[in-house]
PANU-325154 format. One line per field, with one value per residue: residue number from 1; residue in one letter; x, y, z of N, C-alpha, C in turn. Coordinates in steps of 0.02 Angstrom, whole numbers. Each point is the difference from the previous one (the first is absolute). Last residue first. Example, Ala and Ser with C-alpha at 12.3 -4.5 7.8 and 13.67 -1.06 7.14 Angstrom:
<sites>
pos	2_1
code	S_A
n.X	642_15
n.Y	-112_-286
n.Z	354_-4
ca.X	42_-45
ca.Y	59_59
ca.Z	3_0
c.X	-39_45
c.Y	55_60
c.Z	37_0
</sites>
This chain:
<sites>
pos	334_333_332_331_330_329_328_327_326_325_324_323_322_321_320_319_318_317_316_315_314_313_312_311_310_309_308_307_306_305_304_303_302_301_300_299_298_297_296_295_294_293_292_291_290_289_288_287_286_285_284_283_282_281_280_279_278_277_276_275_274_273_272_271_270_269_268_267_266_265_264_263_262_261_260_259_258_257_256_255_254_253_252_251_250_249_248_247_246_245_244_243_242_241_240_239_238_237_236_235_234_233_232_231_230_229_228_227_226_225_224_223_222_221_220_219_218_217_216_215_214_213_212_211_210_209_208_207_206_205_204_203_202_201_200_199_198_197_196_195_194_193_192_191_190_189_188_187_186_185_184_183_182_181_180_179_178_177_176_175_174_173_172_171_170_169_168_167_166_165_164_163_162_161_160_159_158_157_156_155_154_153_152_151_150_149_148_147_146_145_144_143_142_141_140_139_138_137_136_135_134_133_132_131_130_129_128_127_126_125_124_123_122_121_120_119_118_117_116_115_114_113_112_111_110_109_108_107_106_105_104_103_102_101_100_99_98_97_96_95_94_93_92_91_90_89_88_87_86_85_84_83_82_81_80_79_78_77_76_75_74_73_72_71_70_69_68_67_66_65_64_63_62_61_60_59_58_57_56_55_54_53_52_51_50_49_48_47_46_45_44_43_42_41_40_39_38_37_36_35_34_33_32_31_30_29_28_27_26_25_24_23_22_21_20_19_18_17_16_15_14_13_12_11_10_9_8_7_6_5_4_3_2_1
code	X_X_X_X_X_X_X_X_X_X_X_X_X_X_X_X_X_X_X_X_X_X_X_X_X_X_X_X_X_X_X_X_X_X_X_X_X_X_X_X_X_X_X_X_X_X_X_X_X_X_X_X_X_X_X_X_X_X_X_X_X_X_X_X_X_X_X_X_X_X_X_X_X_X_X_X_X_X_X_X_X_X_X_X_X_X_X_X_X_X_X_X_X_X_X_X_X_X_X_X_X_X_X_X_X_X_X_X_X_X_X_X_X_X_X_X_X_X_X_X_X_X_X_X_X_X_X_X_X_X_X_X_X_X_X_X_X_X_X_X_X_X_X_X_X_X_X_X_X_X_X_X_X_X_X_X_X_X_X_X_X_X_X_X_X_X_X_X_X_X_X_X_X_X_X_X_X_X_X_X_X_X_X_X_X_X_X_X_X_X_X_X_X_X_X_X_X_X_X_X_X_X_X_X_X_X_X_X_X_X_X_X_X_X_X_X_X_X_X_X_X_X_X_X_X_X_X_X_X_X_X_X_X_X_X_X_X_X_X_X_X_X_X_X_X_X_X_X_X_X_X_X_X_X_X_X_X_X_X_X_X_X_X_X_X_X_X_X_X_X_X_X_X_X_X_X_X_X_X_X_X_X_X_X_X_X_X_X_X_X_X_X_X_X_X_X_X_X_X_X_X_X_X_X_X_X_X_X_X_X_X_X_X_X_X_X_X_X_X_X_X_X_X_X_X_X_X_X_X_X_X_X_X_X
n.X	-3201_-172_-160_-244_-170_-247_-25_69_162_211_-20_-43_-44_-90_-16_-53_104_107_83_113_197_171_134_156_224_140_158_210_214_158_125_221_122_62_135_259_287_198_39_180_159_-82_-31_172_-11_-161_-63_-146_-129_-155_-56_-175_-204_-198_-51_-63_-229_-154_-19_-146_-216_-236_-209_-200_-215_-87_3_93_213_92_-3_162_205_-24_23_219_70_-51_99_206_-30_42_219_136_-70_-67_-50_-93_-31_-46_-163_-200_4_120_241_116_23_190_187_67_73_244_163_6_141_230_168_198_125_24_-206_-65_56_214_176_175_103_83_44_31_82_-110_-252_-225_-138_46_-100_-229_-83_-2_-180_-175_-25_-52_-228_-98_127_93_160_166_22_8_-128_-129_-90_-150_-227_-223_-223_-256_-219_-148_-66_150_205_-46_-1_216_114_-84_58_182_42_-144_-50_53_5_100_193_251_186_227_170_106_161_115_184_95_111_32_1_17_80_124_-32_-127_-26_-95_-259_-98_30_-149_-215_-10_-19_-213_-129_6_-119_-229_-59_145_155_232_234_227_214_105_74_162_53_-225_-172_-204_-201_-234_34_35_-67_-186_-29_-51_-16_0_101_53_119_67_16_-140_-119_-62_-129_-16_97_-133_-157_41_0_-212_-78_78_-67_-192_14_31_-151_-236_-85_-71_-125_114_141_-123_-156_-81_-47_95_39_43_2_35_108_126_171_40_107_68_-5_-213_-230_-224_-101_114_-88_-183_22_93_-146_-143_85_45_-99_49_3_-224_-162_-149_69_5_-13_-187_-101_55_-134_-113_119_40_25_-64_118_131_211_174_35_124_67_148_120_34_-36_-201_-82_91_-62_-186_52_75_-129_-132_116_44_-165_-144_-55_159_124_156_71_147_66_91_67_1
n.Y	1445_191_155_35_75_20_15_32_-112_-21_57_171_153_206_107_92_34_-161_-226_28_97_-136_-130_84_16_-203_-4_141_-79_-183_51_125_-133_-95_-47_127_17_126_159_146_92_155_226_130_48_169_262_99_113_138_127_131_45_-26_160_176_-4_61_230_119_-130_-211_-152_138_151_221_229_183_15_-218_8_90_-140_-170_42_-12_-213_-119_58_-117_-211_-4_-12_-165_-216_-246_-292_-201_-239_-295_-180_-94_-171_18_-15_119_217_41_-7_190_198_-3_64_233_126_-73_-47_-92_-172_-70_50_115_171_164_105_78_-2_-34_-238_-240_-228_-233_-126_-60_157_33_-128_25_131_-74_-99_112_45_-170_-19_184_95_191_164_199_73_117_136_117_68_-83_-38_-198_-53_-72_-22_-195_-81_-96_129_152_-76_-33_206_103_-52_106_223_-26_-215_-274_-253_-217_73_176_244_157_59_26_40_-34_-1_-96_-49_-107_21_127_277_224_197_140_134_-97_0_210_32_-104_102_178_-51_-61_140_63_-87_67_200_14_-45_-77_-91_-79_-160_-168_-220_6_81_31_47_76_-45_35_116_-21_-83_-161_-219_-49_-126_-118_-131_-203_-99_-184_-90_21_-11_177_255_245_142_24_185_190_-34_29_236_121_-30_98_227_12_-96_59_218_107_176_211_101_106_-48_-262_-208_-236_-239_-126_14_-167_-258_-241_-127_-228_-145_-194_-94_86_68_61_194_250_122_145_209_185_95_133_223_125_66_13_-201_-132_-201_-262_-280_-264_-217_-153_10_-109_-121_114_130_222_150_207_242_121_-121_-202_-275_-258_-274_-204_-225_-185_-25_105_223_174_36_142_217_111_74_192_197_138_145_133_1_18_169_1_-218_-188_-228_-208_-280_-257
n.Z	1467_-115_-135_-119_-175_-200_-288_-273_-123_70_257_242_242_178_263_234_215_158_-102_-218_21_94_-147_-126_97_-21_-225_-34_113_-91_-178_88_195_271_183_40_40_170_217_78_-174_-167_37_-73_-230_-115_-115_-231_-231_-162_-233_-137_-110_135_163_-95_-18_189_33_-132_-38_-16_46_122_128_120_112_-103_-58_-131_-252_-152_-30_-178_-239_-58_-33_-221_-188_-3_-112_-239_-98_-27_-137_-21_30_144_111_29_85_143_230_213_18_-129_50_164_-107_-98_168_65_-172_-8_176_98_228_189_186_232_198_233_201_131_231_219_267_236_151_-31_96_38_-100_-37_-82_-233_-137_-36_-175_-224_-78_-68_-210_-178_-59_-147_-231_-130_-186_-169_-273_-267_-200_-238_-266_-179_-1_64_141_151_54_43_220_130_40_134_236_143_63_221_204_97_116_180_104_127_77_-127_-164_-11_27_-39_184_258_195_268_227_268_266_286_271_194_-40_-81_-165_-213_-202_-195_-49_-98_-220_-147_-40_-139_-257_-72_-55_-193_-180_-32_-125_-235_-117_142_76_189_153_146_-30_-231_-219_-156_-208_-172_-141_92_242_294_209_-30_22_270_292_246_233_182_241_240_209_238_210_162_-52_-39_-191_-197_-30_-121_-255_-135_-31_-196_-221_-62_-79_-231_-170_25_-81_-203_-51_28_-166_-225_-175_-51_-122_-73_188_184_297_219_146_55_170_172_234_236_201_147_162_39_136_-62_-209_33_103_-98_-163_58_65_-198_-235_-215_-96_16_20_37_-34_-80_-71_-70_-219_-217_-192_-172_-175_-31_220_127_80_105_134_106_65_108_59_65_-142_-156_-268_-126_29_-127_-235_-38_41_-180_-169_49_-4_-203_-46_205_230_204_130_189_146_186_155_183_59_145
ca.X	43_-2_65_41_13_47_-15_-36_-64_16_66_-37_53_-33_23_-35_-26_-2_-18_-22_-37_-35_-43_-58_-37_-18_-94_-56_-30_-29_-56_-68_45_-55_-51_-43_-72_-10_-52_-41_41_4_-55_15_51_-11_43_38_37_16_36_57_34_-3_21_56_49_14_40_59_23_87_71_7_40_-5_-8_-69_0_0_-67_-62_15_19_-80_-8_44_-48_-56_-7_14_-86_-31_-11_10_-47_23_-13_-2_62_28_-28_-36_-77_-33_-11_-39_-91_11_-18_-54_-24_-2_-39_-80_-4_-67_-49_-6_61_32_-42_-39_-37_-38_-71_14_12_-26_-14_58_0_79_10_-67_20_55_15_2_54_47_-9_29_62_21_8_-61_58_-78_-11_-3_-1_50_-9_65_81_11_92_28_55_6_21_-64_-67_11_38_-68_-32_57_-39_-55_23_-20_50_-52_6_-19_-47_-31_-63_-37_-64_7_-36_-36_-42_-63_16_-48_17_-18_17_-55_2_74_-9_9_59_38_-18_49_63_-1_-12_64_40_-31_57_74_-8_0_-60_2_-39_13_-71_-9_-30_-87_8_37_9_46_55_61_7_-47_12_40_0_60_-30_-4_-29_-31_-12_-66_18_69_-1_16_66_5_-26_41_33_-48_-4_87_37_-44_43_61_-28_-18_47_45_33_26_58_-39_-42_23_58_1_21_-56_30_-28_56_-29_0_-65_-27_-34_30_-43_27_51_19_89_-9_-38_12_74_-25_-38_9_45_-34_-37_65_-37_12_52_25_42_-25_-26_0_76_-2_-32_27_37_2_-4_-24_35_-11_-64_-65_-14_-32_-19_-68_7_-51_-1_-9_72_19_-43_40_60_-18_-23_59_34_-51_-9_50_18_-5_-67_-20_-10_-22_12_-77_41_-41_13_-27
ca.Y	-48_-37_-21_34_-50_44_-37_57_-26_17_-48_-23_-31_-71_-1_-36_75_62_-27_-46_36_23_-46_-4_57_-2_-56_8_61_-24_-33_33_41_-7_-52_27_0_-60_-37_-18_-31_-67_-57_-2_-31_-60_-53_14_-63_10_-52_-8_-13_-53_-60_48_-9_-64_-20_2_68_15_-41_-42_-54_-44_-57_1_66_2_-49_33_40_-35_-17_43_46_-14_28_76_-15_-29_83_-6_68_80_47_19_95_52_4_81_-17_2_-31_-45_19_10_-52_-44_3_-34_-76_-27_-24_23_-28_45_27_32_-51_-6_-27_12_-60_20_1_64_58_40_51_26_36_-57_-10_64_-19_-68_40_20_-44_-21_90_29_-66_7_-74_-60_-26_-54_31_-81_-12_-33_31_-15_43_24_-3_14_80_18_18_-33_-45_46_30_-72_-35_35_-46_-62_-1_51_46_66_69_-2_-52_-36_-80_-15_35_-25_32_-23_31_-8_53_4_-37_-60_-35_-59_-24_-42_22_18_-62_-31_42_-42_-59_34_54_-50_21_48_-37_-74_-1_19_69_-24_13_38_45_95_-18_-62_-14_16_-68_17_16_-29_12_36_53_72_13_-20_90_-39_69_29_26_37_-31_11_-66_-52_-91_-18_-12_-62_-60_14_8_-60_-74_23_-26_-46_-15_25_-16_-52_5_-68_-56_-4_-36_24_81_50_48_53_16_-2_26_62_45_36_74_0_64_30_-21_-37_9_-34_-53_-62_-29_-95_-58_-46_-43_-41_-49_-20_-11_78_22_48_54_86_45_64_3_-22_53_48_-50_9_-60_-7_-46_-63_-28_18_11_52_68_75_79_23_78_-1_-47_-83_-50_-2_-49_-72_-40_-1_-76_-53_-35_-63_-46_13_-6_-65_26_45_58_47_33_71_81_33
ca.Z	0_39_-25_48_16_77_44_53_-9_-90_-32_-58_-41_-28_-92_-55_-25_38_56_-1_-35_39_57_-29_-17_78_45_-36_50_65_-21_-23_-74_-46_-18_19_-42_-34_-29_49_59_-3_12_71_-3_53_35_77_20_72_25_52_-25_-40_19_15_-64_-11_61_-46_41_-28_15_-76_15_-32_22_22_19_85_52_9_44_72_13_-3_59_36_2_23_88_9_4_81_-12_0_9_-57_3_29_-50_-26_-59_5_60_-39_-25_29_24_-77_-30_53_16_-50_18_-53_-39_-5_-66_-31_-45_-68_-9_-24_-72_-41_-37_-36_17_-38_-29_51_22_18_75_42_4_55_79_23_9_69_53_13_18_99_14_44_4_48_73_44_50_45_69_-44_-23_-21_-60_6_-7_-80_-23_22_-41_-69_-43_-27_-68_-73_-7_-31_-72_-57_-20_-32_35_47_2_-39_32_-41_-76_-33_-35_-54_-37_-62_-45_-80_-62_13_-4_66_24_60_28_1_41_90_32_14_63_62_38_26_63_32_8_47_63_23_-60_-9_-52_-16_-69_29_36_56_17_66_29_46_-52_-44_-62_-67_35_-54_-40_-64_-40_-82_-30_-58_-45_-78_-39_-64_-12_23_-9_83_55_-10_32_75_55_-2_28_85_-4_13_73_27_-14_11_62_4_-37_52_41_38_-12_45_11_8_-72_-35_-39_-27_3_-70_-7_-76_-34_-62_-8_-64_8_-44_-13_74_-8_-40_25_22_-25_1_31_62_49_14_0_-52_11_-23_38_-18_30_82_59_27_49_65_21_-74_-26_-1_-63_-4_-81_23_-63_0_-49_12_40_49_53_-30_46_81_0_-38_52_61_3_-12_67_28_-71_-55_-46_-65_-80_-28_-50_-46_-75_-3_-5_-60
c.X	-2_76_35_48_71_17_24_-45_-40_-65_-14_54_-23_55_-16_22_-51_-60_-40_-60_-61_-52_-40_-59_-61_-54_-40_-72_-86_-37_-38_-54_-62_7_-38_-67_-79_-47_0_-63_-57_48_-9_-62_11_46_-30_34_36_5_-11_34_57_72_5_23_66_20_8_45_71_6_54_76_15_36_-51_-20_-79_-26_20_-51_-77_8_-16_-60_-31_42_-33_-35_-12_0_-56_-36_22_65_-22_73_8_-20_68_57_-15_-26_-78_-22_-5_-33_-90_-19_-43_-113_-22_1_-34_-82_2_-38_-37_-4_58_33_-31_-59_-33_15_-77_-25_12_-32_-37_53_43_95_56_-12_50_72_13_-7_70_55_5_20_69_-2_5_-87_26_-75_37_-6_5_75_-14_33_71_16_80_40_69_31_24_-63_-56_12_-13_-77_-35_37_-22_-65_-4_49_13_-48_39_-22_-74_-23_-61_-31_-71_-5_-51_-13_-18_-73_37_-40_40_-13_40_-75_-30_61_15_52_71_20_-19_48_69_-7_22_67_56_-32_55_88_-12_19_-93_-27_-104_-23_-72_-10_-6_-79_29_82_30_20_71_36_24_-23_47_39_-4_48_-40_21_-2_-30_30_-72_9_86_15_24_49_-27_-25_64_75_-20_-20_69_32_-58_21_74_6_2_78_58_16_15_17_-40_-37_29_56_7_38_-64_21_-43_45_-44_35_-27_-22_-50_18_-70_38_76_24_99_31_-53_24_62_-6_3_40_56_-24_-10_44_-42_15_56_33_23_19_-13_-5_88_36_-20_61_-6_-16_-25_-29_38_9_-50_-59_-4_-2_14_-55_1_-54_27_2_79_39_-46_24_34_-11_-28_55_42_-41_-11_72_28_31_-57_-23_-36_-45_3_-64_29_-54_23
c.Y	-60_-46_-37_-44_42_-70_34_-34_70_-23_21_-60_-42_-10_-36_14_-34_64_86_-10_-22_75_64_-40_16_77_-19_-20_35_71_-42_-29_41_50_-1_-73_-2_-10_-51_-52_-43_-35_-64_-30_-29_-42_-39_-50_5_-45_-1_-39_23_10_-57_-74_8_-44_-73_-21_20_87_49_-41_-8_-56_-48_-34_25_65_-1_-22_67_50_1_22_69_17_-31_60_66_24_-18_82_12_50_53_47_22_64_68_-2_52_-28_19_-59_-92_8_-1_-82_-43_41_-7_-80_-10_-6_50_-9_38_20_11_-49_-47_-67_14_-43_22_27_53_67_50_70_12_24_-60_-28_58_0_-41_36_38_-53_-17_37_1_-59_11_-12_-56_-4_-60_29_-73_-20_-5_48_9_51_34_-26_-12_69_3_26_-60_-42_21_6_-71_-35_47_-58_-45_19_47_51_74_47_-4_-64_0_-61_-19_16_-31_47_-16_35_-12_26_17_-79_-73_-21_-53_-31_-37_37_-2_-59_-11_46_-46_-70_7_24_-66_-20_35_-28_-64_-10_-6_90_3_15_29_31_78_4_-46_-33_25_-24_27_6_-71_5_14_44_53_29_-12_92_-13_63_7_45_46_-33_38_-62_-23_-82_-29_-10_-52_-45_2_-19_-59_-35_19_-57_-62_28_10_-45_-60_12_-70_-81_-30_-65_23_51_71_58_66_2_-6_41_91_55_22_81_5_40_40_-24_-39_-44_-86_-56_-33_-15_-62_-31_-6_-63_-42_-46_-25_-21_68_8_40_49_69_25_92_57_-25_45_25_-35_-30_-77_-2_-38_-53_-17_58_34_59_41_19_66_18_52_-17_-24_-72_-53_20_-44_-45_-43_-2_-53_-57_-36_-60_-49_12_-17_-82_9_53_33_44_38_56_73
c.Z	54_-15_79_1_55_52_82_53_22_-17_-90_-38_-63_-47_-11_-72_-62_-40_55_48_-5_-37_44_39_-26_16_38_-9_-54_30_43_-33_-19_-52_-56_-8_13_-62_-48_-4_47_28_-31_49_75_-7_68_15_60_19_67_3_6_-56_-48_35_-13_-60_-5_71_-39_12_-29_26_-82_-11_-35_33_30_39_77_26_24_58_72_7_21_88_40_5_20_94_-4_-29_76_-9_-29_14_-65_-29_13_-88_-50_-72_-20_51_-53_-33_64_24_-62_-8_50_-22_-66_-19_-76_-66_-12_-94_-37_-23_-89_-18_-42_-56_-53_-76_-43_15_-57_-40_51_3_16_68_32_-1_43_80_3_10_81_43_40_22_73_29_72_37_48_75_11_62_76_61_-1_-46_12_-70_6_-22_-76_-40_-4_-42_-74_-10_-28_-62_-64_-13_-35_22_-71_-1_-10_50_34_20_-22_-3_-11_-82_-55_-38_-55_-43_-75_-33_-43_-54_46_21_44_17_80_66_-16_8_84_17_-3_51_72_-6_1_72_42_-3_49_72_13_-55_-21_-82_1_-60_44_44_51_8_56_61_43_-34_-57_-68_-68_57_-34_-56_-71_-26_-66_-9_-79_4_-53_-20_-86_-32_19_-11_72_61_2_46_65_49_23_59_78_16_24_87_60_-18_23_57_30_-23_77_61_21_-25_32_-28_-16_-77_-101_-42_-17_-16_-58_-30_-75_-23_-48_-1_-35_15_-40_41_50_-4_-26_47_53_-35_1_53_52_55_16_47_-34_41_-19_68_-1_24_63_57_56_41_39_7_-85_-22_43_-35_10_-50_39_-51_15_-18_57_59_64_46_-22_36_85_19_-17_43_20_-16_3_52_20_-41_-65_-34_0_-71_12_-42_-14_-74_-27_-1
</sites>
């Protein structure tokens, strides 16, 4: 049975990272500071903070993994100053330092992200920089450190994950299927195609990396090869829940309400729409995966499959009530 630990697996991806590693028959340790979200998950967790040298690695060589899959980060964009994103970027050299003293290590995944550059900007090649926040300049910093790392006895390959969705989402992406859930979401005619990538997929492509051989060095971007066009793929969730297809609206309506948005945050106040998150919303940001799809192949599962499977567990998890053309509350169960 191959040893396999993640890092980070209380969180969104990690939660159905371990999911599908138990089901293959992995033995998997979590190391995480949060609770599992899943907690059918306790038995594989153990409580460590990655800036905790010692103690991580101890449990690590304890544990003496075959393969590391390095989710665990700080990756909301609260931070003030870089000090913030330390695990990003301590917590990464950690990682390295522990990984040279494994004798049975094969591969690590380093999970970077797709804001090491700003929305809308297509990265020449995988040094191109280009991030336009501080969570995107700290992973900056963590894939220049492993870069940096010579004559490893393992293989090291880096993940940028794009705009992952599904089952054990949070924000921002559990808000998009709220919004639309609550009848608040409307087509304002300029709307981005983004690349999006079903964590069905996501995970499945990570297996297929983890199962790679000839791919030391190398960086990925993460997600689904067709990119999404978010006011259809909102119409298409908004017609799954039974709600009928999105209203449309004036886009200078949006932009007052952006703007509503931005003054409330200022009062830590919560609203769905920010002029930051409008600016994303009407971004192109289509990323290259040409070359991940060498590796990975077609992907299991298409987006109207991922949609439902989504709601399901909405459903099942956060209590939606799915209503049929009878206004009858009816769950959509395949």
């Amino acid at each position: 049975m191959t040893r396999l630990l993640v890092t980070g697996g209380s969180g969104f991806i990690g939660t159905n990272l371990v999911e599908q590693l138990v089901k293959k028959g992995y033995e998997v340790l979590n190391i995480d500071t949060a609770r599992p979200l899943n907690e059918v998950h306790f038995q594989y967790w153990s409580q460590i903070d990655i800036l905790d040298f010692d103690s991580l690695q101890s449990k690590i060589q304890e544990f003496n993994p075959e393969i590391i899959v390095h989710l665990a980060a700080v990756t909301d964009l609260n931070g003030k100053n870089l000090e913030y994103y330390k695990a990003n970027t301590e917590g990464t050299k950690n990682i390295i330092e522990i990984s040279n003293k494994l004798p049975l290590l094969k591969k690590v995944i380093f999970t970077s992200s797709m804001y090491v550059c700003k929305p809308g900007y297509i990265p020449q090649n995988y040094n191109d920089y280009k991030p336009h926040t501080l969570y995107g300049e700290s992973k900056v910093e963590g894939e220049k450190i492993v870069k940096a790392v010579k004559d490893t006895h393992y293989s090291w390959t880096i993940v940028r994950p794009t705009s992952i969705w599904g089952p054990w989402f949070n924000i921002p992406y559990i808000d998009f299927f709220n919004i639309v859930y609550q009848g608040k979401y409307f087509d304002f005619g300029n709307t981005c195609t983004k690349t999006y990538g079903f964590v069905d997929n996501t995970v499945y492509q990570i297996e297929k990396i983890i199962a790679a051989d000839h791919l030391h060095g190398k960086t990925f971007y993460l997600g689904d090869y067709t990119p999404i066009q978010i006011s259809e793929w909102a119409n298409e969730i908004s017609l799954e829940m039974g709600k009928g297809p999105i209203k449309r609206i004036p886009f200078f309506l949006i932009q007052g309400a952006a703007w509503i948005g931005d003054v409330l945050s200022k009062m830590n106040l919560k609203f769905p729409i920010s002029s930051f998150r409008l600016t994303n919303m009407t971004t192109n940001n289509v990323l290259p995966l040409n070359d991940l799809f060498e590796v990975t192949g077609t992907l299991p599962v298409n987006r109207h499959e991922g949609v439902r499977n989504t709601i399901e567990w909405l459903v099942d998890v956060k209590g939606y009530k799915i209503r049929n053309s009878k206004g009858e509350v009816a769950f959509i169960k395949s």
